[in-house]
C-alpha positions in Angstrom: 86.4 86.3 102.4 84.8 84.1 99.8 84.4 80.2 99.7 87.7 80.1 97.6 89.9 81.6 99.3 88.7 80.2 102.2 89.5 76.7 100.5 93.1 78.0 99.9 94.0 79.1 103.5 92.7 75.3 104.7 95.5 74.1 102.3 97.9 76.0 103.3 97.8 75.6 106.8 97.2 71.9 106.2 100.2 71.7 103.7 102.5 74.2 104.8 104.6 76.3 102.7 108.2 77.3 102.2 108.1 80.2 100.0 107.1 83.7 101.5 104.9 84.4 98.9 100.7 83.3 98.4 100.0 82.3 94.7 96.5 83.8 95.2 97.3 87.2 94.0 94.3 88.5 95.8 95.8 86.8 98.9 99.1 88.1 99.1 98.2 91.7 97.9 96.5 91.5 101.4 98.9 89.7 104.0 101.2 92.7 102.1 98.9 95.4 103.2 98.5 93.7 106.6 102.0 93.0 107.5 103.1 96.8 106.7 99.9 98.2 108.7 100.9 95.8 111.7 105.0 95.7 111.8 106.3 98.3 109.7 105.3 101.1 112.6 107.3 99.2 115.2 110.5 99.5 113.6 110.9 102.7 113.8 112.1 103.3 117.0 114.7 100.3 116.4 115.9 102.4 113.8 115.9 105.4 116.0 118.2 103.7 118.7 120.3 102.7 115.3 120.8 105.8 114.2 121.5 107.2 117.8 124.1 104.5 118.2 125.2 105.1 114.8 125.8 108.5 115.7 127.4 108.0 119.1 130.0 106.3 118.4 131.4 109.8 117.3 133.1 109.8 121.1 135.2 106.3 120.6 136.3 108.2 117.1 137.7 110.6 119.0 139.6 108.6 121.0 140.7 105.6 118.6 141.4 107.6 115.5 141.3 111.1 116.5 143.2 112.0 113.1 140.0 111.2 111.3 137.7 112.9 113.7 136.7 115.8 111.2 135.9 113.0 108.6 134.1 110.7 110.9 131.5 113.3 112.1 131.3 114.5 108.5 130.4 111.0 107.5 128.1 110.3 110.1 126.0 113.8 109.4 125.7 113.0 106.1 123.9 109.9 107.1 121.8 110.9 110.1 120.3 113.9 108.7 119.0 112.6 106.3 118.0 109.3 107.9 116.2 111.6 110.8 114.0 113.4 108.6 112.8 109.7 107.0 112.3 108.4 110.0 110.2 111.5 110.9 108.3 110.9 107.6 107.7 107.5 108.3 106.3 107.5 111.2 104.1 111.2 110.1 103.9 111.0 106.7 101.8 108.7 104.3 102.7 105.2 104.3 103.9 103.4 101.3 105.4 99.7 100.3 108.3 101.9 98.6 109.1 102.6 102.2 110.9 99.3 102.8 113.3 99.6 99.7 113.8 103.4 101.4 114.8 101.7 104.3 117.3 98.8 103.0 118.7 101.3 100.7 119.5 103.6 104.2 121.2 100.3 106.2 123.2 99.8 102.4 124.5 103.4 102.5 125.1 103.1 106.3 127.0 100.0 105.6 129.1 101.8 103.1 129.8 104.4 105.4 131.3 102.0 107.9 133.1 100.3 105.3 134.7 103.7 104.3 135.8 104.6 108.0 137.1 100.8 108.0 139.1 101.4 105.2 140.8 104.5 106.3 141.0 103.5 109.9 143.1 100.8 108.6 145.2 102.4 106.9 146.2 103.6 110.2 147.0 100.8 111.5 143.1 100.1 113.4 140.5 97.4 112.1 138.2 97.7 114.6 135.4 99.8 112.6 134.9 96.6 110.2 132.8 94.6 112.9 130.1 97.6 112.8 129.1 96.6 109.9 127.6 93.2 111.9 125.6 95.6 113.9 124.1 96.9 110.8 123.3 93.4 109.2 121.4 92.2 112.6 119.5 95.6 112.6 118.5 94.6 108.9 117.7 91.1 109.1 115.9 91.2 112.4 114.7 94.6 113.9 114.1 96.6 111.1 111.2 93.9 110.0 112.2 93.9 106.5 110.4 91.3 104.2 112.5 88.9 103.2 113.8 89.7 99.7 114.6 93.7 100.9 116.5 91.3 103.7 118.5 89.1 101.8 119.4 92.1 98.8 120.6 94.3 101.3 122.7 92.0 103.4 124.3 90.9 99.9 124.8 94.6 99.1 126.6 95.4 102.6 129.1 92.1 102.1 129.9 92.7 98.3 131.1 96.6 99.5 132.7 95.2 102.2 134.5 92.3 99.9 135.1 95.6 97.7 136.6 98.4 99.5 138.1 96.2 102.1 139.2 92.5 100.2 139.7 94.1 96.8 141.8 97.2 98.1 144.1 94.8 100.1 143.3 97.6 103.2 143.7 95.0 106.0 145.6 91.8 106.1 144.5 88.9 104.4 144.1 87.3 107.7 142.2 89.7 109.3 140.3 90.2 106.2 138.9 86.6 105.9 138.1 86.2 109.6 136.0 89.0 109.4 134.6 88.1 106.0 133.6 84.6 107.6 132.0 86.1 111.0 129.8 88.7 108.3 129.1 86.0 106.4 128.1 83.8 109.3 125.9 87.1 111.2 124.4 87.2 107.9 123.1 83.7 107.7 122.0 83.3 111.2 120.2 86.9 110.8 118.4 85.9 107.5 117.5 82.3 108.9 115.7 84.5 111.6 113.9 86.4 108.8 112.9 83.7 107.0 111.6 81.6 109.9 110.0 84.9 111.5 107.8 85.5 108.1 106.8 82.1 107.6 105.4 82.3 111.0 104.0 85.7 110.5 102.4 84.5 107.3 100.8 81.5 109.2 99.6 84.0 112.0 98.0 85.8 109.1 96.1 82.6 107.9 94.9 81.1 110.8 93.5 84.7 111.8 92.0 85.5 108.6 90.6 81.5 108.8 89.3 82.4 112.3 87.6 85.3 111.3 85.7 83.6 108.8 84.5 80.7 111.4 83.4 83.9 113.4 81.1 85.1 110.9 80.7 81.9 109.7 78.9 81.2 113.8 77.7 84.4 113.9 75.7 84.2 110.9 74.1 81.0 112.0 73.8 82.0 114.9 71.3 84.7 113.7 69.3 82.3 111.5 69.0 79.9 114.4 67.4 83.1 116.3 65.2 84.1 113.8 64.5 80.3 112.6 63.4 80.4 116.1 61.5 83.3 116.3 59.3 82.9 113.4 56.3 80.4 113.1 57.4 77.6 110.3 54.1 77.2 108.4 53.1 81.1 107.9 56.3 83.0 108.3 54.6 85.3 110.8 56.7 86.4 114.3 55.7 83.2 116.6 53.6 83.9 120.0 57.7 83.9 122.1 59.0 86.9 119.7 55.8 89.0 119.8 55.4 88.9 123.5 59.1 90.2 123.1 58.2 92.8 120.6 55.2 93.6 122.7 56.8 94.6 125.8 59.3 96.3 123.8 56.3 98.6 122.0 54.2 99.2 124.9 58.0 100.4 126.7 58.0 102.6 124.0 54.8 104.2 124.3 54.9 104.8 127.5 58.0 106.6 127.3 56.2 109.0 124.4 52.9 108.8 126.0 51.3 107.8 122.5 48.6 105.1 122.4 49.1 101.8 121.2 46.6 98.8 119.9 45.9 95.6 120.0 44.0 93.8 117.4 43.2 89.9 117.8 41.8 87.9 114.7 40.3 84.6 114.2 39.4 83.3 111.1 35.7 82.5 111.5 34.5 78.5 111.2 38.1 77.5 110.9 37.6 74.0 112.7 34.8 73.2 110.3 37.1 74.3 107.2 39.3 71.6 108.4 37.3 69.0 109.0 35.8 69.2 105.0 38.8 70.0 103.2 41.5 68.4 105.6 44.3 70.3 107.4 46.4 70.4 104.2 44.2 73.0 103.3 43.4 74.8 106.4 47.0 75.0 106.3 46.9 76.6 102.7 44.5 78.8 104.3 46.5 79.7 107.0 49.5 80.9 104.8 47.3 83.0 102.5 45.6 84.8 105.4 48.8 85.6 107.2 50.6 87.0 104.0 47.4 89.0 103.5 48.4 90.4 106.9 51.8 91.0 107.0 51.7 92.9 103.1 48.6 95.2 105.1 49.8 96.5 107.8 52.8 99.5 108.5 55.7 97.4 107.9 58.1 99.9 109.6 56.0 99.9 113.0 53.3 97.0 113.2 53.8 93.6 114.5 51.9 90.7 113.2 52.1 87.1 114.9 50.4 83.5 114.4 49.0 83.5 118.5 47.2 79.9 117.7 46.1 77.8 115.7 43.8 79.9 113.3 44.6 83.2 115.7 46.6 85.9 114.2 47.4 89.1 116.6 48.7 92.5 116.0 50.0 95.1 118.0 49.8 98.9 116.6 52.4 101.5 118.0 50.7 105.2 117.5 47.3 104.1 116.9 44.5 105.2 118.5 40.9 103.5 118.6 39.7 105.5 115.7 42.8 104.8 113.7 42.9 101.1 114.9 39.3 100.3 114.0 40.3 101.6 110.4 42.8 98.9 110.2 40.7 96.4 111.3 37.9 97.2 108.7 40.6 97.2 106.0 41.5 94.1 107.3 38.2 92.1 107.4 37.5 93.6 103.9 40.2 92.5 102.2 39.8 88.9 103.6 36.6 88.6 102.2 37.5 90.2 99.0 40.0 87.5 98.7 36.9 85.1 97.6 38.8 82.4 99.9 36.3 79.5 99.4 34.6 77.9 102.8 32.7 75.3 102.8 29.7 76.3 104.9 29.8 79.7 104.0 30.1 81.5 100.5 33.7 82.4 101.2 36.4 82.8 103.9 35.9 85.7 106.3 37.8 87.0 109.7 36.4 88.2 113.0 38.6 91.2 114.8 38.9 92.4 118.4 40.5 95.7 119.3 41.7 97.4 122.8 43.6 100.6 122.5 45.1 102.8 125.2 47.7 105.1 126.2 50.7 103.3 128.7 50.7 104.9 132.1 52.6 102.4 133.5 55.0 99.4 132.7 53.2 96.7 134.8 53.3 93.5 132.9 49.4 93.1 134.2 48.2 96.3 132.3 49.9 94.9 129.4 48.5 91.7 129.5 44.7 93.6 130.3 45.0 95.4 127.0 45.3 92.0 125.1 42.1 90.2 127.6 40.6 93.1 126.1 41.1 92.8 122.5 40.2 89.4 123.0 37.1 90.3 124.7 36.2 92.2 121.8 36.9 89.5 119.6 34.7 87.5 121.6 31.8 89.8 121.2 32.3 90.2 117.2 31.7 86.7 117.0 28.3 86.1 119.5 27.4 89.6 116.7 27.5 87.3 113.9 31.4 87.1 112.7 32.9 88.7 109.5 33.2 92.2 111.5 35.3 94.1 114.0 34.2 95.4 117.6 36.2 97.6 119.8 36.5 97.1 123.6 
């Protein structure tokens, strides 16, 4: 969700709304998609127990108007079998918006059935079958989860037929006629205030979820810059001494499990303190940054680890390299510092010294790990009493 709509959904919940419709096209397009994923599955089996209902009251036929049995059930077949295999296909077949004007246009036809058995029920003499229409408004104005608009059409639709074969056709007394016209008409209101009301709150449901969401990823996207704001050393962008001892365990785990070697390398940059006392710590700093990008674009990328471990101390660990292998990289290393042509001011130009321990896991003591970095930087130790700008293996 972008920044926009975000700004949208604050002003709505802020301001409210009364129609059931988003002007962000984009916006509504989606609570559409959402609200027929999410409700229209779960009116199926209300619809179900409808029809079943719908179809049951083929036994009080029987008994109140037994002359009209034969057209009764042949009414009522002509609606449920066909509403039995839609239902079917809603609930197994592929789902479509069209599906709710499928579904209003089933409770119309219902309705009109009804109506029908109304009309010739009263004509002998029985009114009764004019109230199950009610039964068919509440399904559609409340159970069936219509949206609104498929609400409101077909409850109009189900009173203008029953104004039309029952008012128009004079087929009950004007009395009786109008007292059920005014109950309908009253079933119908209360059943689309209970739409209305039950979308606006779905629609803010929708919002406030979509607008928590958002603060989720919102958090959980800071929350992973805090961790790797924190993990990283501010001046040279290199992993900080915390993440590497981290990525360090993780690695020597590793190698352990595969029984491949891994190496250590620790580098100082040589005369570093005297550097700084010349040209100031704005540009040792400099320095600093130039060496450690040097680093990080020379090593594997996909495997190696490279870390600021002090102030001019870089280290590196090396999954899958031996002490052959590792000595290569430290070379390359040394070499291309110098070949940078860093200027120093008691030497002709900037140079590194490199320690490097190498061995194969055979245990996961945190003391063995820690011995293979005393011995890297015992190595170190030794390139520098051997005259700095080289590498020496333990």
């Amino acid at each position: 969700m972008n920044t926009s709509q975000e700004e949208t959904i604050r002003t709505l919940l802020q301001n409210g709304f009364k129609r059931l419709s988003f002007e962000d096209p984009t916006l509504e397009t989606q609570y559409k998609r959402f609200y027929f994923d999410r409700h229209f599955q779960s009116a199926i089996m209300p619809l179900c127990i409808g029809l079943m209902l719908y179809l049951g009251f083929i036994i009080p036929d029987s008994v109140i108007i037994p002359q009209l049995l034969d057209k009764s059930i042949l009414l009522r077949l002509i609606i449920s079998v066909p509403g039995i295999f839609f239902l079917a296909f809603m609930k197994w077949g592929p789902r479509g918006y069209y599906q709710y004007f499928v579904v209003s246009l089933m409770m119309c036809v219902t309705n009109l059935s009804i109506a029908l058995l109304g009309y010739w029920a009263a004509h002998q003499g029985q009114h009764y079958y004019q109230s199950g229409s009610l039964l068919v408004i509440m399904l559609t104005c409340t159970l069936a989860k219509l949206p609104f608009i498929y609400a409101l059409t077909s409850t109009a639709v189900m009173l203008f037929t029953y104004i039309l074969i029952i008012g128009v056709t004079s087929a009950s007394p004007a009395d009786i006629f109008m007292n059920n016209l005014f109950i309908f008409l009253g079933v119908a209101f209360f059943g689309l205030v209970s739409n209305y009301h039950h979308h606006i709150e779905v629609r803010r449901n929708y919002l406030q979820d979509r607008l928590l969401s958002a603060e989720k990823v919102t958090l959980s996207k800071e929350k992973d810059r805090f961790e790797h704001i924190s993990n990283i050393d501010q001046l040279t962008g290199l992993y900080n001494r915390r993440f590497f001892d981290q990525e360090y365990s993780a690695l020597w785990k590793q190698a352990y499990q595969q029984q491949t070697p891994i190496s250590v390398l620790m580098i100082d940059i040589d005369h570093f303190k005297q550097l700084n006392d010349r040209l100031g710590h704005h540009k040792g700093d400099d320095i600093l940054v130039q060496v450690s990008s040097y680093l990080q674009d020379s090593v594997r990328k996909s495997s190696d680890v490279v870390a600021r471990y002090g102030g001019e101390e870089f280290i590196v660990v090396c999954p899958s390299l031996d002490n052959t292998e590792s000595m290569h990289l430290a070379e390359k290393l040394r070499q291309g510092i110098e070949q940078l042509a860093i200027s120093h001011p008691t030497s002709d130009k900037l140079t590194i010294s490199i320690g490097v321990a190498s061995c194969t896991p055979t245990n996961m003591d945190k003391e063995a790990q820690e011995q293979l970095q005393k011995l890297a930087d015992s190595a170190l130790y030794r390139a520098k009493e051997m005259g700095r700008n080289q590498a020496a293996c333990a």
